[in-house]
C-alpha positions in Angstrom: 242.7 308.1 27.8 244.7 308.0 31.1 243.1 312.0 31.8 240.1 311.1 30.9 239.5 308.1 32.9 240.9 309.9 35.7 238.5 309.9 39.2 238.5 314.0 39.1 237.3 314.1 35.3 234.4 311.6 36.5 233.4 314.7 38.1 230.1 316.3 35.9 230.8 319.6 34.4 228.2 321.2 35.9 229.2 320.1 39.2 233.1 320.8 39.1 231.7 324.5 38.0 230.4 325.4 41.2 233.1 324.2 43.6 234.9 327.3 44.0 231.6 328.8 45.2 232.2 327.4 48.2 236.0 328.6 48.8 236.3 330.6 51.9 235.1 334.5 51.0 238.8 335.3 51.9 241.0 333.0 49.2 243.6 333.9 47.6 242.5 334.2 43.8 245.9 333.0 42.4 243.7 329.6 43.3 241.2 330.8 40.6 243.8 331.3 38.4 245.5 328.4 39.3 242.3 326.2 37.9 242.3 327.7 34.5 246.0 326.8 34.1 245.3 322.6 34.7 244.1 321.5 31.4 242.3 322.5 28.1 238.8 321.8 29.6 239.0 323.3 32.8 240.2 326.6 31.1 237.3 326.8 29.3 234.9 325.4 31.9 235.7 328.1 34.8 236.7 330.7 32.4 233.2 330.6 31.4 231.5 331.2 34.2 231.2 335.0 35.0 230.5 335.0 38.5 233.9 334.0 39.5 235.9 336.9 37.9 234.1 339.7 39.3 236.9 340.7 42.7 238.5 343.0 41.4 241.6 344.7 43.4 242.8 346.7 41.2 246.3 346.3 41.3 247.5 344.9 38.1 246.0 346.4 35.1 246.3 343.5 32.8 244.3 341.2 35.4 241.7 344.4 36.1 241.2 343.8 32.1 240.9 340.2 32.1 238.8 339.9 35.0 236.4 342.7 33.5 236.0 340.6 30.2 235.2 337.4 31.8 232.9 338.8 34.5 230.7 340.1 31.6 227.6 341.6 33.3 227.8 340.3 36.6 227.8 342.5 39.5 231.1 343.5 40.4 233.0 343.4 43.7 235.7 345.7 44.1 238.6 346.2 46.6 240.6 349.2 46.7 243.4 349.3 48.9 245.7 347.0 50.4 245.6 343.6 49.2 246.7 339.8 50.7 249.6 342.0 52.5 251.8 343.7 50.1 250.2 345.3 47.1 247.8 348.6 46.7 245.5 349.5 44.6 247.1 351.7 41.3 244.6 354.8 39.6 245.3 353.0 36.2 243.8 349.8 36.9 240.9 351.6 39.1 239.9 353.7 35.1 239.1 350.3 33.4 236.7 349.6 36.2 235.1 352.9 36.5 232.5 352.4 32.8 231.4 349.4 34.6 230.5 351.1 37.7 226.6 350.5 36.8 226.9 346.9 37.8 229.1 347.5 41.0 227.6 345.5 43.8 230.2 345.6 46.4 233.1 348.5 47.5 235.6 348.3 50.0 238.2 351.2 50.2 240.8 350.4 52.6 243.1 353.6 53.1 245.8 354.1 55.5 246.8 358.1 54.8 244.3 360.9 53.9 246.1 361.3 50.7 244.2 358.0 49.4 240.6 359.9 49.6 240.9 362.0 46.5 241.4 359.2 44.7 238.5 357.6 46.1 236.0 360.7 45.5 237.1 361.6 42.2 236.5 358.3 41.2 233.1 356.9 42.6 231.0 360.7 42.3 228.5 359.0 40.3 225.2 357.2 40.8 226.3 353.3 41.6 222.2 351.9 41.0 223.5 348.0 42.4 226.0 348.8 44.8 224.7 346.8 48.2 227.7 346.9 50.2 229.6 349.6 51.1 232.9 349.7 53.1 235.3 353.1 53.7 238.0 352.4 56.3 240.8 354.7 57.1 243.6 354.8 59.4 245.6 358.0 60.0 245.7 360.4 62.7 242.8 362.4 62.0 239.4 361.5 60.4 239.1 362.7 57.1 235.4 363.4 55.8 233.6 362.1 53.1 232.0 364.9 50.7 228.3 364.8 50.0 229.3 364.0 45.9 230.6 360.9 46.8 228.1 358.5 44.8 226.0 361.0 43.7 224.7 361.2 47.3 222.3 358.4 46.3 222.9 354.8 47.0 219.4 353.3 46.7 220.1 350.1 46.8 222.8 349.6 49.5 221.6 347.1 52.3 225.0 347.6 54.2 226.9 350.1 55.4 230.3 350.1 57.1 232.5 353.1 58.2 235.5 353.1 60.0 237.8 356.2 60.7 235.9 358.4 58.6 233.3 361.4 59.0 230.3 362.0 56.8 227.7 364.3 57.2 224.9 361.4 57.6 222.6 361.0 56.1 222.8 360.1 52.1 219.5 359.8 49.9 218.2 356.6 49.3 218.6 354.3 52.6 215.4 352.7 52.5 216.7 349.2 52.3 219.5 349.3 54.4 219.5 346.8 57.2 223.2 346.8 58.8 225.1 349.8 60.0 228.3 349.9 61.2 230.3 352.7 62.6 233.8 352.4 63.9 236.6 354.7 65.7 234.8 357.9 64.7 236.7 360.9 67.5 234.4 362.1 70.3 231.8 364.8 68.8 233.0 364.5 65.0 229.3 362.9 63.6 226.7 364.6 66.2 224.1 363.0 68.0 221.4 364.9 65.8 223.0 363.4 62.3 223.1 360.1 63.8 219.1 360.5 64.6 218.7 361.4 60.8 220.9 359.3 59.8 218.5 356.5 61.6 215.3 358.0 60.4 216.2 357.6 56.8 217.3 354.1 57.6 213.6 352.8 58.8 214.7 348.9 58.1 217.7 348.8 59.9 218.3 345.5 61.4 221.6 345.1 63.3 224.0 348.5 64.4 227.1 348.6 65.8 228.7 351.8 67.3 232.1 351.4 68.4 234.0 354.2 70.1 231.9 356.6 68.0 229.5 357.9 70.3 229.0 361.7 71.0 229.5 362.4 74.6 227.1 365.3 75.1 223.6 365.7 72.6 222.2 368.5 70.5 219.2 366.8 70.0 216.3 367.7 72.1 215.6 366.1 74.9 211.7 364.8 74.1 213.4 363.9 70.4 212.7 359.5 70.4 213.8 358.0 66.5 212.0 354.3 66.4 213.6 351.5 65.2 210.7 348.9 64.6 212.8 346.7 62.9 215.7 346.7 65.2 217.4 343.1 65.9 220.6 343.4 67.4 222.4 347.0 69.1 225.9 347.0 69.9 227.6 349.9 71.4 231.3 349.9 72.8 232.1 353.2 74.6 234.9 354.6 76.9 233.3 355.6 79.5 229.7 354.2 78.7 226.9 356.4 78.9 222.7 356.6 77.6 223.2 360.0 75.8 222.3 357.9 72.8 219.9 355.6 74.2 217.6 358.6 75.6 216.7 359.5 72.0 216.0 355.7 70.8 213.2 353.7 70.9 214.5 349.7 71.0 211.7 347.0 70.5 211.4 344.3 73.4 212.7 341.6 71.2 216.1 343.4 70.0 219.3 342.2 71.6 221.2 345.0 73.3 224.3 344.9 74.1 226.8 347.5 75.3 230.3 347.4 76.5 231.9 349.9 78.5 235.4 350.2 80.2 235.7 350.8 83.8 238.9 352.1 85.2 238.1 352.5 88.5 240.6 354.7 89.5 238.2 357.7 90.4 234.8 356.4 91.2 232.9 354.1 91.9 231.6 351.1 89.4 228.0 352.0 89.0 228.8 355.8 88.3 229.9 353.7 84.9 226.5 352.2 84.3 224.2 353.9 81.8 221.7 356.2 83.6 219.4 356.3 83.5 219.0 352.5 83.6 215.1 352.7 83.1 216.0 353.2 79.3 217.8 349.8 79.3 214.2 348.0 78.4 215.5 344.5 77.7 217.5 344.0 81.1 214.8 344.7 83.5 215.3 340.8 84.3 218.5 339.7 84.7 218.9 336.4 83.7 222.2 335.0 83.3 225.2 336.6 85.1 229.1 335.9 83.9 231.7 337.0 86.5 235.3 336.6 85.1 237.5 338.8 86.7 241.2 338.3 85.5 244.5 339.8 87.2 244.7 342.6 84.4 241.2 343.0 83.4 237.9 341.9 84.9 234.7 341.5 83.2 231.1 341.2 83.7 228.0 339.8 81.3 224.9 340.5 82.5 222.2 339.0 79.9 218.6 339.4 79.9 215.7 337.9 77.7 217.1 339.9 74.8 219.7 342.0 75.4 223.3 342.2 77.1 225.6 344.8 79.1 229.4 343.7 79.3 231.7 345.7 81.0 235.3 345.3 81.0 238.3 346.9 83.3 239.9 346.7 86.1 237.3 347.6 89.2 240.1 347.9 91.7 241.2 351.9 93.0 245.2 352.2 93.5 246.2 349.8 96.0 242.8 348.1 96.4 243.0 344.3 97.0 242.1 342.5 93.7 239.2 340.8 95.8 237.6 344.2 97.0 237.0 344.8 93.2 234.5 341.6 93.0 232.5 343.1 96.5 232.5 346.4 94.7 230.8 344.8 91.5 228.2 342.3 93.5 226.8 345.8 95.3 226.3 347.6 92.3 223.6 344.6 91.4 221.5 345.7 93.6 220.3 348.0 90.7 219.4 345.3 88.6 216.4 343.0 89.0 218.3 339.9 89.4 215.7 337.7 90.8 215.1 335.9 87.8 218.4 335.0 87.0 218.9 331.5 86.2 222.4 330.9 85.9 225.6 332.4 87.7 229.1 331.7 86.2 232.1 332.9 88.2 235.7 332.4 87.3 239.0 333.6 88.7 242.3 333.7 87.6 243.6 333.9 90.8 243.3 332.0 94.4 241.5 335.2 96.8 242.0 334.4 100.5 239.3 332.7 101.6 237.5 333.7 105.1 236.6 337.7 104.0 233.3 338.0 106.2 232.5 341.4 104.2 232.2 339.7 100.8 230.9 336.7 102.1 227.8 339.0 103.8 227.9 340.4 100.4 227.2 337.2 98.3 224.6 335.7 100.7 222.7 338.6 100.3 223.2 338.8 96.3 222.2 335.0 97.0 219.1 335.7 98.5 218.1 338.1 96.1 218.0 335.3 93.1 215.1 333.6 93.6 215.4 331.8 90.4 218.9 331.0 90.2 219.2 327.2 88.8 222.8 326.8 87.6 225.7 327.7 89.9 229.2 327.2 88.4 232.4 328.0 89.9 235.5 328.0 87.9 239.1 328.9 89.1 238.4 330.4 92.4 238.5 329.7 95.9 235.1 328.3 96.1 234.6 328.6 99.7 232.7 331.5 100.5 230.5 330.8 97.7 229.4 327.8 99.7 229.3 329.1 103.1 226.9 332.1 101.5 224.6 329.2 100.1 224.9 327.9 103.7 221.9 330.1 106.0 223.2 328.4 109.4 226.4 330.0 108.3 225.9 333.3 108.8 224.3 333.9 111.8 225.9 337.2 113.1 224.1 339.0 110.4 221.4 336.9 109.2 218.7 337.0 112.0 216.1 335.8 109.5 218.3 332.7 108.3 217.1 333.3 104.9 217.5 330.2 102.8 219.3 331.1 99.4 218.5 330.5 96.1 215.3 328.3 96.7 215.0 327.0 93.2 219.1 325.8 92.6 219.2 322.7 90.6 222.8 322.2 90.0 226.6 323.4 91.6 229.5 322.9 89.1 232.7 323.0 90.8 236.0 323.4 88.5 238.7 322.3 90.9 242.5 323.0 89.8 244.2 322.6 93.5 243.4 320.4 96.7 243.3 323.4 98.3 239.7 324.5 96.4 237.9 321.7 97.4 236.2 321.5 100.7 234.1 318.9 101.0 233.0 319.5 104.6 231.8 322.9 103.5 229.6 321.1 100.7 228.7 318.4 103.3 227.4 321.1 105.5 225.6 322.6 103.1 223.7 320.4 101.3 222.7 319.1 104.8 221.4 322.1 105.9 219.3 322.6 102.7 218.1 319.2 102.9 217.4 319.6 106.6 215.0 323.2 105.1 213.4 320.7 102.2 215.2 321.7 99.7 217.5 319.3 98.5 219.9 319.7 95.9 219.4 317.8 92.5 222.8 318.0 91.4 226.5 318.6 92.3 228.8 318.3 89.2 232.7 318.1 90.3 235.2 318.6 87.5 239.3 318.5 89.2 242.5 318.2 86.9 243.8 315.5 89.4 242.2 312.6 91.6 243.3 314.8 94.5 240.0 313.8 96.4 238.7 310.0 97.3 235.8 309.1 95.8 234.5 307.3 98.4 234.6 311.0 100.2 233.0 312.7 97.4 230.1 310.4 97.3 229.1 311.3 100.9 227.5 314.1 99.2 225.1 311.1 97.7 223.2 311.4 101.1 222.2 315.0 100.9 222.2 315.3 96.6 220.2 313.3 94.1 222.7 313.4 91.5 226.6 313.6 92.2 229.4 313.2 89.1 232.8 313.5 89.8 235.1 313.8 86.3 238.7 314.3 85.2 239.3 317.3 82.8 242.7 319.2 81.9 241.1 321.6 80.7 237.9 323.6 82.0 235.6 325.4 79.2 235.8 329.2 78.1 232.3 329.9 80.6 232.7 333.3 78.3 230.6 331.4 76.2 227.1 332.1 78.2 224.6 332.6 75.9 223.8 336.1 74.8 219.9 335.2 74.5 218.5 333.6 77.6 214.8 332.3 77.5 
């Protein structure tokens, strides 16, 4: 009566059934196990529901078997490989799974030598009619290839597709419905650019690709060759250096989010000898709308984001014993090539305190200033703020600015993140936000975030004169501005 009564038995059946649905995709299933193992009725409650007992790793034959009879005709999900850490996948318990292969929904074959592929092949050469996901990962020292009888060649059903450390000689029959490709640490020139653009034909509801370090660096396709991708949502490709060979044979609809990442060294040209070219075939980042600036003391990187798509570039900017500051200046020129006007916010942040008073990169940003005509949203984190505000500041720079330009017209808000007394400058901002006020166009809003009441607030609210809106907090800890949205409308 006292197990009965108890709150957890209150519980309906048909309820308690379904809470292990909603275990994190990654749980151990000794926790499955663990269930049937509490009582009488729980045994026979989860024991008779198929769903759960179709992961199958394939290491212990007697679970392969039990897990096979309870998981009846559901779709199975198998994992070959390593598994939670310490165990592999054995050949024995892999034959009690191969007459069920006609209901196999999910593979993943996780291998770490080459010796692991025959097992795989010799295995899974026959038609798999469910399977939807598909996962081949190796990781050795060379890339071992994936025969053409794998699966029959035909995996009609499979919606996605992920390869990692593996070659195949794309494409396979029946793609139709796939709508996620992944390909991952593929050597330079092992899957040509011309299988790729079959491989992408076959595929005409592809959805969302990522190519990382797998990118041909020279083309056999010909050059007037264009593959469409109607249905094409979100490109990501991560390349060392970065180049368009790719891009110049694919046609990305406006509303797809592109993003690609490259690495820039630095240490024999120039930055924008590492931007794609030609740029024309970057069609979503015409407008730049959103800029992210974090340059670090080992690596720098930069977001540019447009209305739906995204180039990030990562390294280190600076050429042997180049000032760490020089890097920045190097990085604002190369906008130029961008259409920035419409850029709406600018986040910079520094990990380290530059000298302030470089006339050079303060000519630079006034004139990177002047070219964003929509800029709203100005945030400074980390940095030495001041030639940010002396750039904002026409009256400023006089010895090159005959025209006294005023900056940034449309700026609604300046966020300052302030870690030492030595960041703030309130006469600067003073001056400033005069000067704009004195051209008619007065700031809305100054936002002033310190980790110490370094400043008065009687000083800080002199701004109150020139600004609409001034708040002046207290935070330890300033926010990850890595976080810019990828999609900027």
């Amino acid at each position: 009566m006292k197990n009965t009564f108890a709150p957890i038995n209150r519980i309906p059946l048909e309820v308690l059934a379904l809470v292990p649905d909603y275990w994190e995709d990654n749980s151990d299933d000794r926790a499955l196990i663990g269930l049937t193992h509490v009582c009488r009725g729980w045994r026979e409650l989860f024991v008779s529901r198929p769903s759960l007992w179709t992961r199958l790793d394939c290491i212990n034959v007697d679970k392969t078997r039990a897990y096979i009879e309870r998981s009846k005709t559901s779709p199975l999900e198998i994992c070959l490989g390593e598994s939670n850490g310490y165990a592999f996948s054995t050949e024995e318990a892999v034959l009690l799974a191969v007459p069920h292969f006609g209901r196999l929904g999910t593979l993943s074959a996780l291998g770490s030598s080459i010796v692991d592929l025959p097992v795989l092949v010799k295995h899974f050469s026959r038609s798999v009619p469910l399977l939807s996901r598909l996962e081949i990962s190796f990781i050795c020292n060379e890339d071992p290839v994936l025969p053409n009888t794998l699966f029959n060649g035909d995996i009609s059903s499979l919606r996605e597709l992920v390869l990692a450390g593996v070659v195949t000689t794309l494409p396979w029959r029946g793609l139709s419905k796939l709508t996620a490709f992944k390909l991952y640490r593929v050597s330079e020139d092992n899957i040509p650019i011309t299988q790729l653009l079959d491989f992408f034909e076959s595929a005409p509801h592809l959805r969302r690709i990522q190519l990382h370090d797998s990118i041909p660096t020279s083309s056999n396709a010909p050059a007037d060759r264009v593959v469409s991708l109607p249905h094409l949502k979100d490109l990501s490709i991560i390349a060392q250096p970065a180049h368009s060979i790719l891009l110049n044979h694919l046609s990305i609809p406006a509303g797809a989010s592109l993003r690609l990442q490259l690495t820039y060294s630095g240490k024999e040209s120039p930055i924008s000898s590492y931007l794609p070219n030609p740029l024309d075939r970057l069609h979503n980042l015409s407008h730049i709308t959103a800029v992210n600036l974090r340059p670090a003391p080992a690596l720098r990187s930069v977001r540019l984001s447009g209305p739906s798509g995204e180039l990030y570039m990562l390294g280190r900017w600076t050429r042997g014993d180049d000032k760490l500051y020089s890097g920045i200046e190097t990085f604002l020129r190369s906008l130029s090539r961008f259409d920035i006007s419409r850029t709406r916010w600018l986040t910079v942040t520094l990990y380290w305190l530059q000298p302030p008073g470089l006339p050079t990169t303060g000519w630079t940003i006034y004139r990177i200033f002047c070219s964003m005509k929509d800029l709203r949203t100005l945030t400074l984190s980390r940095c030495n703020n001041l030639e940010f505000i002396l750039a904002l500041n026409p009256s400023k720079n006089t010895s090159k600015n005959t025209s006294k330009t005023m900056p940034c017209p449309r700026l609604e808000e300046i966020i300052l993140y302030i870690e030492r007394p030595d960041q703030f400058y309130i006469d600067e901002l003073l001056s400033m936000a005069e000067e704009r006020a004195s051209r008619g166009v007065k700031l809305p809003a100054i936002t002033i975030v310190s980790t110490e009441a370094f400043a008065p607030t009687k000083e800080v609210f002199q701004l109150r004169k020139h600004v609409s809106r001034v708040e002046y907090k207290f935070d330890d800890a300033p926010p990850n501005w890595d976080t810019l949205p990828n999609k900027v409308v």
